[in-house]
FILUM-492947 format. One line per field, with one value per residue: residue number from 1; residue in three letters; x negated, y, z negated of N, C-alpha, C in turn. Coordinates in nm, 4 decimals. Layout:
// FILUM-492947
vodren	(NUM/...) .
lopa	(ALA/...) .
n.px	(X/...) .
n.py	(Y/...) .
n.pz	(Z/...) .
ca.px	(X/...) .
ca.py	(Y/...) .
ca.pz	(Z/...) .
c.px	(X/...) .
c.py	(Y/...) .
c.pz	(Z/...) .
//
This chain:
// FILUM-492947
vodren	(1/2/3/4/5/6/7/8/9/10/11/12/13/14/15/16/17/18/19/20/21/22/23/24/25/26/27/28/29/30/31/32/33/34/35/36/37/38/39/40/41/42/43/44/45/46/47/48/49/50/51/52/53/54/55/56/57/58/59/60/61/62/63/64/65/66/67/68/69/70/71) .
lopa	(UNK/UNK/UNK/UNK/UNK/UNK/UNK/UNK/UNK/UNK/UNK/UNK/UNK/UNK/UNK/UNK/UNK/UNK/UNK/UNK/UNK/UNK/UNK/UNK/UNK/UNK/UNK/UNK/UNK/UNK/UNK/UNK/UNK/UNK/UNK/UNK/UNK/UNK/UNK/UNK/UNK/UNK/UNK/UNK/UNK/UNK/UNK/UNK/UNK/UNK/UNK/UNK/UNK/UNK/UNK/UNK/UNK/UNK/UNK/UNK/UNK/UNK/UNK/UNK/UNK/UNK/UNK/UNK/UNK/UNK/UNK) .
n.px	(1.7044/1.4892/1.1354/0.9544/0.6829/0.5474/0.2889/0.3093/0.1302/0.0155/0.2280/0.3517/0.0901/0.1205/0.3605/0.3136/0.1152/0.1162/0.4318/0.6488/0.5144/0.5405/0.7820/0.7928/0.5729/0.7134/0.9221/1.1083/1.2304/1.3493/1.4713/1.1969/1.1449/1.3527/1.2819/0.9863/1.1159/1.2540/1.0685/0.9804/1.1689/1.1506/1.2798/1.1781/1.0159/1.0717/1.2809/1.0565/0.9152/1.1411/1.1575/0.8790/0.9511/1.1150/0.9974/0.8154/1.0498/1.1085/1.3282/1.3222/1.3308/1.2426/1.2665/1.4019/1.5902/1.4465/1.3042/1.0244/0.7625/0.5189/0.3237) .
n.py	(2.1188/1.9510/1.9352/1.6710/1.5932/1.3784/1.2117/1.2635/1.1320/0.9159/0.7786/0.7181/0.5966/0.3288/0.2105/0.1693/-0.0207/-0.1671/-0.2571/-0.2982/-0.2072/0.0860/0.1785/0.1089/0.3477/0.5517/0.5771/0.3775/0.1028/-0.0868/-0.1239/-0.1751/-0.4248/-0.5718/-0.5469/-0.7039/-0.9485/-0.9722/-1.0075/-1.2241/-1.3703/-1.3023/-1.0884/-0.8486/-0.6793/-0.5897/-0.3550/-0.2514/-0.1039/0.0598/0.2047/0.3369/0.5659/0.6993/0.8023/0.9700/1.1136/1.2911/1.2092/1.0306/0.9173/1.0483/0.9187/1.1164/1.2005/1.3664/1.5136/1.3192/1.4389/1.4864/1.6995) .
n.pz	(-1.8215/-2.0880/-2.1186/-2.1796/-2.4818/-2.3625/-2.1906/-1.8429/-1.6523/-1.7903/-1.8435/-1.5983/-1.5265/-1.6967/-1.6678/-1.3771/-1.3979/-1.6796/-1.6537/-1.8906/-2.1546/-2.0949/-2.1602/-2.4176/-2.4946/-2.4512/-2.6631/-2.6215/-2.7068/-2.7288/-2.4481/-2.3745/-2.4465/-2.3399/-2.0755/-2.0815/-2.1047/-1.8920/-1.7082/-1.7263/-1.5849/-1.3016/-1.2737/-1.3670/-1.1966/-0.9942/-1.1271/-1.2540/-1.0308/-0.9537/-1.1794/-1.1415/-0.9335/-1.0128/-1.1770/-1.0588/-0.9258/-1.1421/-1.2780/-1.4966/-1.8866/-2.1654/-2.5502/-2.6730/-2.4614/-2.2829/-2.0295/-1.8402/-1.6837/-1.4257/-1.3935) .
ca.px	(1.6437/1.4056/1.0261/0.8936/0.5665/0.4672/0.2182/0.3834/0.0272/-0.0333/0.3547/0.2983/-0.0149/0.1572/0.4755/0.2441/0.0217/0.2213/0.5486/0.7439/0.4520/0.5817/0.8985/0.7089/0.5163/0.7927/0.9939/1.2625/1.1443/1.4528/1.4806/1.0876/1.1880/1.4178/1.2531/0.9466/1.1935/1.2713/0.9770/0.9204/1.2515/1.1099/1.3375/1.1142/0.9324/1.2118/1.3008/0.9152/0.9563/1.2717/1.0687/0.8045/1.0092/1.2100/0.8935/0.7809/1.0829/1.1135/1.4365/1.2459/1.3517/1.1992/1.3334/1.5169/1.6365/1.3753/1.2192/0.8783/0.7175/0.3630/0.2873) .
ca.py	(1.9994/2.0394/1.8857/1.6075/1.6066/1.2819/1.2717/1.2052/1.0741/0.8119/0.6876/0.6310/0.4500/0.2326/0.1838/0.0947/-0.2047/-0.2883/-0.1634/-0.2729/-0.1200/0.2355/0.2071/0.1738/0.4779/0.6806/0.5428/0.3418/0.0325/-0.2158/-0.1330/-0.2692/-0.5959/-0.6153/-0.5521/-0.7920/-1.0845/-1.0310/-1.0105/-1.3790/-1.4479/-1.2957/-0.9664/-0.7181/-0.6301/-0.4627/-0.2404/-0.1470/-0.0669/0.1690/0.3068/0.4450/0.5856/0.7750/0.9054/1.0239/1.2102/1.3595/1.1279/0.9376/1.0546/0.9376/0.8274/1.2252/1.2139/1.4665/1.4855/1.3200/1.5163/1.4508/1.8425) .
ca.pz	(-1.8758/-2.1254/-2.0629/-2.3133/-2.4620/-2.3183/-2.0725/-1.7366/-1.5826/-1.8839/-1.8778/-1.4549/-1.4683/-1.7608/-1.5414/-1.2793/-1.4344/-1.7925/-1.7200/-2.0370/-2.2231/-2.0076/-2.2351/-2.5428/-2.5224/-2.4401/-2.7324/-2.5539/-2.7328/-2.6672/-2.2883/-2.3503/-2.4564/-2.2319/-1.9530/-2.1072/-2.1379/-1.7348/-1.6468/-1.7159/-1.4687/-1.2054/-1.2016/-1.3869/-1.1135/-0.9119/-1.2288/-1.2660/-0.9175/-0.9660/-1.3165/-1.0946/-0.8424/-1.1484/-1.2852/-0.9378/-0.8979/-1.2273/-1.3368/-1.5905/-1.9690/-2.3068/-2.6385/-2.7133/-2.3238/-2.2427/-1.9008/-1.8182/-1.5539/-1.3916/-1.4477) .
c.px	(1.5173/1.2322/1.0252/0.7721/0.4715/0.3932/0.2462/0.2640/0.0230/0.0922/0.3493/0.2053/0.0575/0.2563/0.4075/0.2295/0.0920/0.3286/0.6448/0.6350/0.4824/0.7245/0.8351/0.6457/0.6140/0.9545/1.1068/1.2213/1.2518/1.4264/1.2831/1.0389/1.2474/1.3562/1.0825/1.0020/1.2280/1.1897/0.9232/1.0328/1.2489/1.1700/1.3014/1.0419/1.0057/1.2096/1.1483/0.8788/1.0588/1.1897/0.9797/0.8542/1.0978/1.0772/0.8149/0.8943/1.1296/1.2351/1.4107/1.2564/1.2687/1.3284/1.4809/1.6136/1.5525/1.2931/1.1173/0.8441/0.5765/0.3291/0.2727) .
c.py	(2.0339/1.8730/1.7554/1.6077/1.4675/1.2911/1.2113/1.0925/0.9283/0.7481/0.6631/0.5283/0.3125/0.1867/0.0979/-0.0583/-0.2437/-0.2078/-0.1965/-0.1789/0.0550/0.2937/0.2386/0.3066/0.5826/0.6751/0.4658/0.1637/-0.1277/-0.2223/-0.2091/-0.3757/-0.6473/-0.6621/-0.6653/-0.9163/-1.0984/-1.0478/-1.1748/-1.4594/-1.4055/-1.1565/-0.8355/-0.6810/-0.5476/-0.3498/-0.1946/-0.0635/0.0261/0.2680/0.4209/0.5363/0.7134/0.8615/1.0195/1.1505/1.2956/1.2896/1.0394/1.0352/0.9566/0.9067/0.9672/1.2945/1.3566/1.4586/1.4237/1.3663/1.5015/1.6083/1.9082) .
c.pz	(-1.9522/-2.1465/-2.2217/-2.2911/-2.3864/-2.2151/-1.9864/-1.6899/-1.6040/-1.8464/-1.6946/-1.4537/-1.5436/-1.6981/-1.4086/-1.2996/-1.5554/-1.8087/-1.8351/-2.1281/-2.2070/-2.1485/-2.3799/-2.5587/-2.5418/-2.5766/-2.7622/-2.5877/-2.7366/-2.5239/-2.2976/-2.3355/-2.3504/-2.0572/-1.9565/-2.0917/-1.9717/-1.6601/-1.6146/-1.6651/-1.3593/-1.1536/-1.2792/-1.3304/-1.0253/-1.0209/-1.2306/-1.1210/-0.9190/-1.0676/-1.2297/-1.0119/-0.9297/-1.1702/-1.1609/-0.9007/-0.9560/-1.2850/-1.4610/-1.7608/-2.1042/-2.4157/-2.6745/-2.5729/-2.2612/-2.1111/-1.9181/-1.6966/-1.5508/-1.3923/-1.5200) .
//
């Protein structure tokens, strides 16, 4: 698997507190919307919940399917 340059740290904290913004950075800029638009039915909070959990265990990929890794 090969690393992306994004910075794992920055795309966690954003995942954390504005997770559709998490997608944006990392280029994935539909799944952003998407997950914006559920947020206001009450079920984007589970998925930002799964996001971090991905990025924690290295499963989390950007826009060229490239790892994000906190290292």
């Amino acid at each position: 698997m090969e690393k992306s340059e994004k910075n794992g740290l920055v795309t966690l904290l954003l995942a954390l507190f504005l997770p559709p913004v998490a997608y944006f950075f990392v280029g994935k800029s539909g799944k952003g919307v998407l997950q914006l638009l559920l947020f206001f039915v009450g079920v984007g909070a589970i998925w930002a919940v799964i996001n971090v959990v991905r990025i924690l265990l290295g499963k989390f990929t950007d826009s060229e399917g490239k790892t994000i890794t906190l290292s």
